[in-house]
Each structure stands twice: as structure tokens, then as C-alpha cells.
KEKE-3310 file (N, C-alpha, C; in steps of 0.2 Angstrom, whole numbers, plus 5000, padded with zeros to 4 digits):
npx = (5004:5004:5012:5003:5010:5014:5005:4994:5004:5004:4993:4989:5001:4993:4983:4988:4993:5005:5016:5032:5034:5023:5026:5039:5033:5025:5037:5042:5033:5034:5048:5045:5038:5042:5053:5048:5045:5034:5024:5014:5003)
npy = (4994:5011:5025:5036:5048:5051:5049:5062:5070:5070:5073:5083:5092:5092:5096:5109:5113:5107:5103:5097:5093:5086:5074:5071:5066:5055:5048:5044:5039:5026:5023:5018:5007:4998:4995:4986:4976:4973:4963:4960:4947)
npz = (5000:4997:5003:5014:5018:5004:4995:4999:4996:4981:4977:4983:4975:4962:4963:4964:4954:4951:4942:4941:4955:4956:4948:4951:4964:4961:4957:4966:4974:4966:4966:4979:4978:4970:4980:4989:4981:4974:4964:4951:4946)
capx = (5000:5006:5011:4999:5011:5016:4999:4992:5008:5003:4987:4992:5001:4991:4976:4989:4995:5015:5019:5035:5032:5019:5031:5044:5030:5024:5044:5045:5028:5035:5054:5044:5033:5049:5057:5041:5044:5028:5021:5006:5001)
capy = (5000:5017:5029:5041:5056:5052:5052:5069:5074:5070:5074:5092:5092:5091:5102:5115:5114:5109:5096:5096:5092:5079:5069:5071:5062:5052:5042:5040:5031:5020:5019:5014:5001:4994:4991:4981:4970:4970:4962:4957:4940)
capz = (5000:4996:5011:5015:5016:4997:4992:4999:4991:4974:4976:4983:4969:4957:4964:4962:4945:4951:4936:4943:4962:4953:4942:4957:4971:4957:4955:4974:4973:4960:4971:4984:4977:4968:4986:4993:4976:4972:4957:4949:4942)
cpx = (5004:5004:5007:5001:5012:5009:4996:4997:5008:4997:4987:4994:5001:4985:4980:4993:5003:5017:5023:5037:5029:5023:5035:5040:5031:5033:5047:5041:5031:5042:5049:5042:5036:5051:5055:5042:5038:5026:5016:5005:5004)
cpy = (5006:5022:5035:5048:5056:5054:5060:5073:5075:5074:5083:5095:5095:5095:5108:5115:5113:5103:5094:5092:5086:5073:5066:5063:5055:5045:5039:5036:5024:5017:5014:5005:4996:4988:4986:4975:4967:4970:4958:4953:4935)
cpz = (5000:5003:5007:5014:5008:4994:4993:4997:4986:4973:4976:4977:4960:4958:4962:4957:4947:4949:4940:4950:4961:4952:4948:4962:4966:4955:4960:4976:4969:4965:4975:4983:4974:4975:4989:4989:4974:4967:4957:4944:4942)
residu = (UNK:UNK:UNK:UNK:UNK:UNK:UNK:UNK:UNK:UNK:UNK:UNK:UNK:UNK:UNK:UNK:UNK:UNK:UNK:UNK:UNK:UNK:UNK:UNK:UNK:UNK:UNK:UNK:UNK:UNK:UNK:UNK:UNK:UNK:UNK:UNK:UNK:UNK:UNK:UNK:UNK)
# end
């Protein structure tokens, strides 16, 4: 499951128009979700 502070940081984000800060949260989600080795199927 994705941490909660990464989320509100995207979502933040993205309510406020900041691509970059987006992109950014958005590649730490994916680090993250890497390290847990989680995969599907």
C-alpha cells in the first residue's frame, strides 16, 4: 500500500498545478513500490 504522506503529496500536487512536484511524488511512489517488490500476476 502506498504511504499516505506520498499520496496527499501528489494529490496536493496536482490540485495545484505543480507538474513538477507531481512527476517528482509520482517516481517516489513507484521507488517505493519497487522496494516492497511487488508484482502482479
Amino acid at each position: 500500500m502506498v504511504r499516505a504522506d506520498l499520496l496527499k503529496k501528489l494529490f496536493s500536487s496536482f490540485n495545484n498545478d505543480d507538474r513538477e512536484l507531481f512527476i517528482k511524488t509520482a517516481h517516489e511512489i513507484i521507488n517505493d513500490e519497487r522496494k516492497k517488490s511487488l508484482h502482479i500476476g
